[in-house]
DRENDO-1510 file (C-alpha; in Angstrom, 1 decimal, always signed):
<recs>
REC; n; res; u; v; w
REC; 1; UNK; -97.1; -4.4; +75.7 .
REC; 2; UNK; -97.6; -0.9; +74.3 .
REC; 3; UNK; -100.1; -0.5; +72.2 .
REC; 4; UNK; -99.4; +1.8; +68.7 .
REC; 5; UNK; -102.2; +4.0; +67.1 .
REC; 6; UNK; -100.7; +3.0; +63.3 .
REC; 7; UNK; -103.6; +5.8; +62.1 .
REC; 8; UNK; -101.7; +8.4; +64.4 .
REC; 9; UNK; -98.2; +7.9; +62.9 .
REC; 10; UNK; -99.4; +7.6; +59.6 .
REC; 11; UNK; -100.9; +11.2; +60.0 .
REC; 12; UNK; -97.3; +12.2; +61.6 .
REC; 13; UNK; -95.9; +10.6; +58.8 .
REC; 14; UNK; -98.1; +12.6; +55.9 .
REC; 15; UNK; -97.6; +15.6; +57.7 .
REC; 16; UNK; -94.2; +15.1; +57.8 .
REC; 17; UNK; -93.6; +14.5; +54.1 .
REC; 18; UNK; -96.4; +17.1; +53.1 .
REC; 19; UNK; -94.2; +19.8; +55.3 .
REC; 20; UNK; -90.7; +18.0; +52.9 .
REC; 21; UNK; -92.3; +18.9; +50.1 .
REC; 22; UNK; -93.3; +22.3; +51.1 .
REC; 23; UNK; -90.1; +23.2; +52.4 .
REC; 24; UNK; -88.5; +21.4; +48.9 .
REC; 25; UNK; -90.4; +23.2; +47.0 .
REC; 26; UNK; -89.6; +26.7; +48.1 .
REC; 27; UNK; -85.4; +25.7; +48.6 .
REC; 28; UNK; -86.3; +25.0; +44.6 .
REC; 29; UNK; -88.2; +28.3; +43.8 .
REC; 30; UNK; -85.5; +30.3; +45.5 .
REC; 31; UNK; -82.5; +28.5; +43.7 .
REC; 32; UNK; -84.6; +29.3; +40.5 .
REC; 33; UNK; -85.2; +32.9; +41.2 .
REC; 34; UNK; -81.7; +33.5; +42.3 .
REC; 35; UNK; -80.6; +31.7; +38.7 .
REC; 36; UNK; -83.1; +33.7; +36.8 .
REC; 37; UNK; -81.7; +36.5; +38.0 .
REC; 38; UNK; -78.5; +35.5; +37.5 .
REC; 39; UNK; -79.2; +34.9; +33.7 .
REC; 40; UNK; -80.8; +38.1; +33.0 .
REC; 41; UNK; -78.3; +40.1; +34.5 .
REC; 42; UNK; -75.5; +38.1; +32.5 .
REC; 43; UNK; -77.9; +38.9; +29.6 .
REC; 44; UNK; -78.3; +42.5; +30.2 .
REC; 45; UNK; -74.4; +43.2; +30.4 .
REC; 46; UNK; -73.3; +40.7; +27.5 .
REC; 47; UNK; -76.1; +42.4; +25.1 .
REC; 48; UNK; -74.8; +46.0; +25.8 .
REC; 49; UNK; -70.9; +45.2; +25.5 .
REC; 50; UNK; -71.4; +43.8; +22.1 .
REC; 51; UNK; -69.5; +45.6; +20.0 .
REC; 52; UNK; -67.4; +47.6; +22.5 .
REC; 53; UNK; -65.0; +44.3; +22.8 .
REC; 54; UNK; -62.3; +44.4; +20.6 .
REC; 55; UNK; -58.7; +45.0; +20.3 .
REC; 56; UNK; -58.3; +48.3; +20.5 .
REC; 57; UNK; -60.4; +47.6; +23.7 .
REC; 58; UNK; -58.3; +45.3; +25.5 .
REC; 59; UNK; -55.2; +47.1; +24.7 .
REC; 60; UNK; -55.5; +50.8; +24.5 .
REC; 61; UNK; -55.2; +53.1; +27.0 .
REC; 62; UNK; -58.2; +55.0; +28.9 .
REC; 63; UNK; -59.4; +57.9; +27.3 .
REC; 64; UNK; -62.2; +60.2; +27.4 .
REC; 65; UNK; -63.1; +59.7; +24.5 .
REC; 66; UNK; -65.6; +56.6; +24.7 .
REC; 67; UNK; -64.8; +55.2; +21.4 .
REC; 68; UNK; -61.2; +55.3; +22.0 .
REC; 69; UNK; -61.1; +53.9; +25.3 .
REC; 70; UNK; -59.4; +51.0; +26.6 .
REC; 71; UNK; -58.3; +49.1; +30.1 .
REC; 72; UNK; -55.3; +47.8; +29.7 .
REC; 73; UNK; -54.3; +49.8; +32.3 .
REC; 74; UNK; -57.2; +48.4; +34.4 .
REC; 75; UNK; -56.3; +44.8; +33.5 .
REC; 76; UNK; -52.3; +44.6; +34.6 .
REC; 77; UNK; -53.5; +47.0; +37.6 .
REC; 78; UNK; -55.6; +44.2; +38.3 .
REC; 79; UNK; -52.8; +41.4; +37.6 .
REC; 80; UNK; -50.1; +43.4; +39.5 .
REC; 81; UNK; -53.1; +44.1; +42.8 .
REC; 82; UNK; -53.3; +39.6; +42.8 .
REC; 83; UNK; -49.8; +39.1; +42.7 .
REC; 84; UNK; -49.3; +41.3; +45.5 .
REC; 85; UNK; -52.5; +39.7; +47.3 .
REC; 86; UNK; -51.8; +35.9; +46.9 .
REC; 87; UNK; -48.8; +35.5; +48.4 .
REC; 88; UNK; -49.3; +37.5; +51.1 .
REC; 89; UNK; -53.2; +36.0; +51.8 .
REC; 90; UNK; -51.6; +32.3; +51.5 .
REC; 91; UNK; -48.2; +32.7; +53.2 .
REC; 92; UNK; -50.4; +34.6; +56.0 .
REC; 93; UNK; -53.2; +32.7; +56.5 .
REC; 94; UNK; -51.5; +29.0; +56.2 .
REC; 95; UNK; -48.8; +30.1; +58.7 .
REC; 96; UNK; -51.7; +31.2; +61.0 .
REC; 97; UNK; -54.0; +28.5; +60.7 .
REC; 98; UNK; -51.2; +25.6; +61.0 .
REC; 99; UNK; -50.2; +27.8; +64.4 .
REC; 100; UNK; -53.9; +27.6; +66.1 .
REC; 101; UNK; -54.7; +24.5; +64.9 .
REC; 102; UNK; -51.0; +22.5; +65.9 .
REC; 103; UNK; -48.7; +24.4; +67.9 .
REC; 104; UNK; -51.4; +26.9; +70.0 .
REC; 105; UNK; -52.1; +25.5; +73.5 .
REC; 106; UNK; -55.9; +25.2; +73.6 .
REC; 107; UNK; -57.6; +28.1; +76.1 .
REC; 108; UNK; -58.6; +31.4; +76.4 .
REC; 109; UNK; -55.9; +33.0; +74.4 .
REC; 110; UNK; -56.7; +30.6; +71.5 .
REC; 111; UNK; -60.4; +31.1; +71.8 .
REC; 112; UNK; -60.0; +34.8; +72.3 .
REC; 113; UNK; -57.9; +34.5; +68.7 .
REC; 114; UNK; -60.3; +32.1; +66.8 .
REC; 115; UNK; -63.3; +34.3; +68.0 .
REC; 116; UNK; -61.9; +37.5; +66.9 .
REC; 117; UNK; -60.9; +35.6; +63.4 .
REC; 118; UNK; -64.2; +34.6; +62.8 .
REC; 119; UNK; -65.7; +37.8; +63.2 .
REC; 120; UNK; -63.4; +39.8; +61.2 .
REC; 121; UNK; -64.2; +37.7; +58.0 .
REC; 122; UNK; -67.3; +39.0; +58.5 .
REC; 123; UNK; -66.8; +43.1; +58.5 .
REC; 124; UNK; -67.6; +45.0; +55.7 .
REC; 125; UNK; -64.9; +45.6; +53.3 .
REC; 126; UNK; -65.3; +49.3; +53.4 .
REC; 127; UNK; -63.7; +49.5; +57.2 .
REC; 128; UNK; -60.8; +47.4; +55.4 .
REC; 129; UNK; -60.6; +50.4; +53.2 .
REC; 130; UNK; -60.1; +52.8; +56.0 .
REC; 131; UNK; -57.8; +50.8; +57.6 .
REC; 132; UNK; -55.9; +50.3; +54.7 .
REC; 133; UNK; -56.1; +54.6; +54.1 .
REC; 134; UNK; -54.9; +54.8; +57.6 .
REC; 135; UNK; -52.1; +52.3; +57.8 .
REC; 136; UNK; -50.3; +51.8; +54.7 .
REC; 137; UNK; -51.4; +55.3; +52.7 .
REC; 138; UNK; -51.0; +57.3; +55.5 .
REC; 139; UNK; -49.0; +56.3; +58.2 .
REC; 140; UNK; -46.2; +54.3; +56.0 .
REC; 141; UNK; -46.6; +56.9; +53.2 .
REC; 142; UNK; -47.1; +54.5; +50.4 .
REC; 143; UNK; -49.8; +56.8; +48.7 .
REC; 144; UNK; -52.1; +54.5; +46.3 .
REC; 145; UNK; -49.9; +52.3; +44.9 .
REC; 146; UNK; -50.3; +48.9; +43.8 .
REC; 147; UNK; -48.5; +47.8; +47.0 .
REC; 148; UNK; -51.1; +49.8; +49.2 .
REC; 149; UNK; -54.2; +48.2; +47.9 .
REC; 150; UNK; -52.8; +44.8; +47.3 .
REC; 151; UNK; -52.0; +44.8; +51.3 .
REC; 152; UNK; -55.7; +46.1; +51.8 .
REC; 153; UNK; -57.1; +43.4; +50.1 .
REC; 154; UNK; -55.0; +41.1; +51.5 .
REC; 155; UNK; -56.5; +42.2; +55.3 .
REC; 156; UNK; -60.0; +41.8; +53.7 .
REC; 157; UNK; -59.7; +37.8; +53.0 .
REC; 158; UNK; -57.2; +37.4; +55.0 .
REC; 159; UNK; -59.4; +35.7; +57.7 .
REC; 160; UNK; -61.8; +34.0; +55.1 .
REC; 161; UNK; -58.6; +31.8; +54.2 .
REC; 162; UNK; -57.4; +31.1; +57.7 .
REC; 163; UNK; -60.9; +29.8; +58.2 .
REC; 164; UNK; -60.8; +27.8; +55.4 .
REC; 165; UNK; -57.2; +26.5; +55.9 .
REC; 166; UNK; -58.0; +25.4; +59.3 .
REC; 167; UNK; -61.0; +23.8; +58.2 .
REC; 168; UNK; -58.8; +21.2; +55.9 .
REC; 169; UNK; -56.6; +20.7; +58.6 .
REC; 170; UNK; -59.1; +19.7; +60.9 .
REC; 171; UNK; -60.6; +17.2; +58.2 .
REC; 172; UNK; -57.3; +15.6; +57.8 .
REC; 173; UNK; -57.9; +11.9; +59.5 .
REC; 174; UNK; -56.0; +11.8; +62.4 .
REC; 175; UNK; -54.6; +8.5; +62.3 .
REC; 176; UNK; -52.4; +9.9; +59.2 .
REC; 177; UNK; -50.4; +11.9; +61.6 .
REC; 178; UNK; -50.2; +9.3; +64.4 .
REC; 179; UNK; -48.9; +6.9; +62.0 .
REC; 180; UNK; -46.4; +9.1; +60.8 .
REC; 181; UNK; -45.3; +10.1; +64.6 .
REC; 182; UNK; -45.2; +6.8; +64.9 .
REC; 183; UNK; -42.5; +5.9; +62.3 .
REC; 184; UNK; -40.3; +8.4; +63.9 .
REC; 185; UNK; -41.3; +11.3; +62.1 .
REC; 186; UNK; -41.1; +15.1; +64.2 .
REC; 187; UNK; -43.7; +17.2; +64.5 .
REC; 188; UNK; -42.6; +19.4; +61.6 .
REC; 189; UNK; -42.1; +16.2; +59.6 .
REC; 190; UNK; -45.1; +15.1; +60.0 .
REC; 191; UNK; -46.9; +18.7; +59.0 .
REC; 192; UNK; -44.7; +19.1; +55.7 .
REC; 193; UNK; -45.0; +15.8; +54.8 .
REC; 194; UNK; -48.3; +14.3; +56.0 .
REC; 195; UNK; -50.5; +17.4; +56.8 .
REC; 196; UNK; -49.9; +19.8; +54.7 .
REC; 197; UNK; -50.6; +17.8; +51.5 .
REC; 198; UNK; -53.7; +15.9; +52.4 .
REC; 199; UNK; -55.1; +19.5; +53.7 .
REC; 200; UNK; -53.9; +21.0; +50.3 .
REC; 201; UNK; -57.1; +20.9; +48.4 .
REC; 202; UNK; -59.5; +22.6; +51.1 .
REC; 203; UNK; -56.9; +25.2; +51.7 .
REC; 204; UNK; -56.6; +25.7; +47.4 .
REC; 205; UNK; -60.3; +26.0; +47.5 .
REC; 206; UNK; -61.1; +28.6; +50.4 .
REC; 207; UNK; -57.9; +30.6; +48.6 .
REC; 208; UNK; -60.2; +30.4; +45.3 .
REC; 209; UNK; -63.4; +31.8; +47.3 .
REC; 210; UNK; -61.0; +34.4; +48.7 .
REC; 211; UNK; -59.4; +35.4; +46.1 .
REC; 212; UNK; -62.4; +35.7; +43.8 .
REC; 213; UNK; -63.9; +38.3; +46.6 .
REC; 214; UNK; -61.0; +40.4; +46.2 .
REC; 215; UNK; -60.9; +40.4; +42.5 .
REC; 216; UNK; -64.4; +42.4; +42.3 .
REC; 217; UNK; -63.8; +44.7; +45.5 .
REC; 218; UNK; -64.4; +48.3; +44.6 .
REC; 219; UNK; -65.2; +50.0; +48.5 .
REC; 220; UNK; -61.7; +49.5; +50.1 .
REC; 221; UNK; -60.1; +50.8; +46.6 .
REC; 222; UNK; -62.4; +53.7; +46.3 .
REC; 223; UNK; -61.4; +54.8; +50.1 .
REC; 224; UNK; -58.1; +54.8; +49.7 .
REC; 225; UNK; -58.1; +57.0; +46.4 .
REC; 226; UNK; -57.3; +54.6; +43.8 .
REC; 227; UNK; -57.9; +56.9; +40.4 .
REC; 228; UNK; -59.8; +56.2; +37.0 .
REC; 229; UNK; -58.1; +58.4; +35.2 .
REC; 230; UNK; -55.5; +58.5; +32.2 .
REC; 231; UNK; -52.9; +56.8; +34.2 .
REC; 232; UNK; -49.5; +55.0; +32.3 .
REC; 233; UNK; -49.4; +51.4; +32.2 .
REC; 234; UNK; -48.2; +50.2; +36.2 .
REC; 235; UNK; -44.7; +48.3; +35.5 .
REC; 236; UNK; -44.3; +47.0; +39.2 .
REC; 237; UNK; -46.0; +47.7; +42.8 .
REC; 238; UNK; -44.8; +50.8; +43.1 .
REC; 239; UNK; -46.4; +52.6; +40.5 .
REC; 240; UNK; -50.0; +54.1; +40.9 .
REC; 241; UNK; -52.6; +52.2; +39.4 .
REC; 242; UNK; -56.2; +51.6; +38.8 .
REC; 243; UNK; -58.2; +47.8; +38.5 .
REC; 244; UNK; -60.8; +47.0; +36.5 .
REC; 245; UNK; -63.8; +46.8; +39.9 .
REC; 246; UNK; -62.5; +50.7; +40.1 .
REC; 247; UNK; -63.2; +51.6; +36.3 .
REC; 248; UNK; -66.3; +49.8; +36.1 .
REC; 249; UNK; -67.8; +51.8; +39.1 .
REC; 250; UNK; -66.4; +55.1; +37.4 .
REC; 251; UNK; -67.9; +54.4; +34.3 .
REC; 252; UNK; -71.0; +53.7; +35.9 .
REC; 253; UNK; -71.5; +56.9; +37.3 .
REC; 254; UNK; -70.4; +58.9; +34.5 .
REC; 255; UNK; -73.1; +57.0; +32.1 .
REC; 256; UNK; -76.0; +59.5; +33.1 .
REC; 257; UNK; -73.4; +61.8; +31.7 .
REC; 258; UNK; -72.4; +59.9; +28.5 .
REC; 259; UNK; -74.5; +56.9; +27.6 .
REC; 260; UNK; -71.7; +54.8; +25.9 .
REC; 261; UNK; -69.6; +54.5; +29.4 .
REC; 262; UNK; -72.6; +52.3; +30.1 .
REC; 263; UNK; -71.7; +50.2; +27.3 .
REC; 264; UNK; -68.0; +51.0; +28.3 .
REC; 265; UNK; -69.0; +49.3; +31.8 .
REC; 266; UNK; -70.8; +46.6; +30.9 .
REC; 267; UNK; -67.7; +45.3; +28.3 .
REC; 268; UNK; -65.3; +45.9; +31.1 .
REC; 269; UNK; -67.7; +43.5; +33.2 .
REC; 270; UNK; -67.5; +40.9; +30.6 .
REC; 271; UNK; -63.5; +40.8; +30.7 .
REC; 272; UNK; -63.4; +41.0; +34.3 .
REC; 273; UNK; -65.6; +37.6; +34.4 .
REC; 274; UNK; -63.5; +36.0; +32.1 .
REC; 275; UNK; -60.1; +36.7; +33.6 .
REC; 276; UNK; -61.9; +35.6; +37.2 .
REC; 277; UNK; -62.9; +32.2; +34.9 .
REC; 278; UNK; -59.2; +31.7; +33.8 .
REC; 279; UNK; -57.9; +32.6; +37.6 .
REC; 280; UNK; -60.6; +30.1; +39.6 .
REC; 281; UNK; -59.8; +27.5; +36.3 .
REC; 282; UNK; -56.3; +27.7; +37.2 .
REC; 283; UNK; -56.7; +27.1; +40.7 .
REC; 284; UNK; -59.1; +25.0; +40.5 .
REC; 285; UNK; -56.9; +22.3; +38.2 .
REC; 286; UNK; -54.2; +23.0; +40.2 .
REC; 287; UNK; -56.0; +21.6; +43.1 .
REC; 288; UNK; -57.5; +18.8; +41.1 .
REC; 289; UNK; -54.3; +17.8; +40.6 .
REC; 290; UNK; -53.2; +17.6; +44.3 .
REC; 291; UNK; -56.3; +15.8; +45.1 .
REC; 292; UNK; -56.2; +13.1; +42.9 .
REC; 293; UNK; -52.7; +12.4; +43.8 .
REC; 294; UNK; -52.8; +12.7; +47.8 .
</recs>
């Protein structure tokens, strides 16, 4: 019988749980820091857009006049930008995903795929921007329209959701689609009908993360010219445009200028973070709502 040294563990043990605590309380300091941070820099912008938020604000047009300003033009630039981004990212990237994951033969050309998808999610979005300039500005002549940088965008997260959708799909317990082959069901049946829905909620919420991204991207705009200037209101996806992300880095740069774009900037801030709250709210309900009932 083996003798065991119960002074020895105990030290393993203590070292052990002195080294948890350690590590515990650094994972805590940096969660703190990053929120402190967080709060100040909330702070900082919500101080200096009081009194820039008002009416006239949210519905006038851009001026250069900073007390006459306004980004209604920026905000349904924005809206148009999404609805050109959404359905592309999601039709896209659920179509792909459902191909590797279901109909794709496992082997080198699947890997060679899946590889190649996981690294372009993580490029930086300024070689989006060029390849977006290239493609759809220059070579299919769009120019910057709202078309242009919604497709541009819709490159950039396009890999983050087919990541994400396959991710759900692999989650789904197998045994609900042997079941359904079992009752008969096709293999298109049994993806409409079985898959699809109990995978709905993970794919809802890697859309959310992806879709919040390209709400705030200002590189792959700024490379393929998308103006700040006094621009009429965009009334479809043809029309030239500019997005909030684009007329807050604008008025950035022109504060050293004229101090009140800083305030200009930092009430534009505000709105865009409220209009990204109402977008991830509404997604996020919506896949509340499939959750609870699959």
């Amino acid at each position: 019988m083996k003798y065991i040294d119960t002074e020895q563990v105990s030290k393993r043990m203590g070292t052990r749980i002195a080294k948890n605590n350690i590590l515990k309380s650094l994972f805590l300091a940096a969660t703190l820091f990053g929120l402190i941070v967080l709060v100040v820099l909330i702070y900082r912008v919500v101080v200096d857009s009081v009194g820039w938020i008002d009416w006239n604000f949210l519905t006038g047009k851009l001026s250069t006049s900073a007390e006459r300003a306004g980004i209604m033009g920026a905000i349904l630039g924005t809206v148009w930008m999404m609805l050109v981004v959404a359905p592309v990212t999601l039709i896209l990237g659920i179509g792909t995903a459902i191909y590797l994951e279901l109909y794709a033969k496992k082997g080198r050309f699947q890997s060679i795929i899946q590889t190649n998808i996981s690294n372009l999610a993580g490029v930086p979005s300024i070689v989006y921007g060029i390849l977006g300039l290239t493609i759809f500005v220059r070579a299919m002549e769009m120019g910057n329209i709202i078309l242009a940088g919604g497709l541009t965008l819709s490159l950039l997260i396009l890999p983050i959701v087919i990541v994400a959708a396959q991710e759900a799909i692999r989650a789904v317990p197998g045994y609900l689609s042997e079941a359904s082959y079992g009752m008969g069901a096709t293999k298109w049946q049994t993806i409409k009908n079985v898959i699809l829905p109990a995978a709905l909620p993970g794919m809802l919420t890697g859309a959310i993360l992806a879709l919040s991204r390209a709400i705030g991207e200002t590189a792959p705009l700024t490379v393929i010219g998308i103006p700040a200037l006094i621009i009429p209101f965009p009334e479809g996806i043809f029309d030239k445009f500019t997005a909030l992300p684009m007329q807050i880095y604008y008025w950035t740069l022109d504060s050293s200028l004229v101090a009140e774009y800083a305030n200009l900037a930092a009430a534009t801030i505000v709105v865009l973070l409220v209009l990204l709250f109402v977008l991830n709210s509404a997604a996020i309900f919506i896949r509340n709502k499939f959750q609870q009932r699959f």
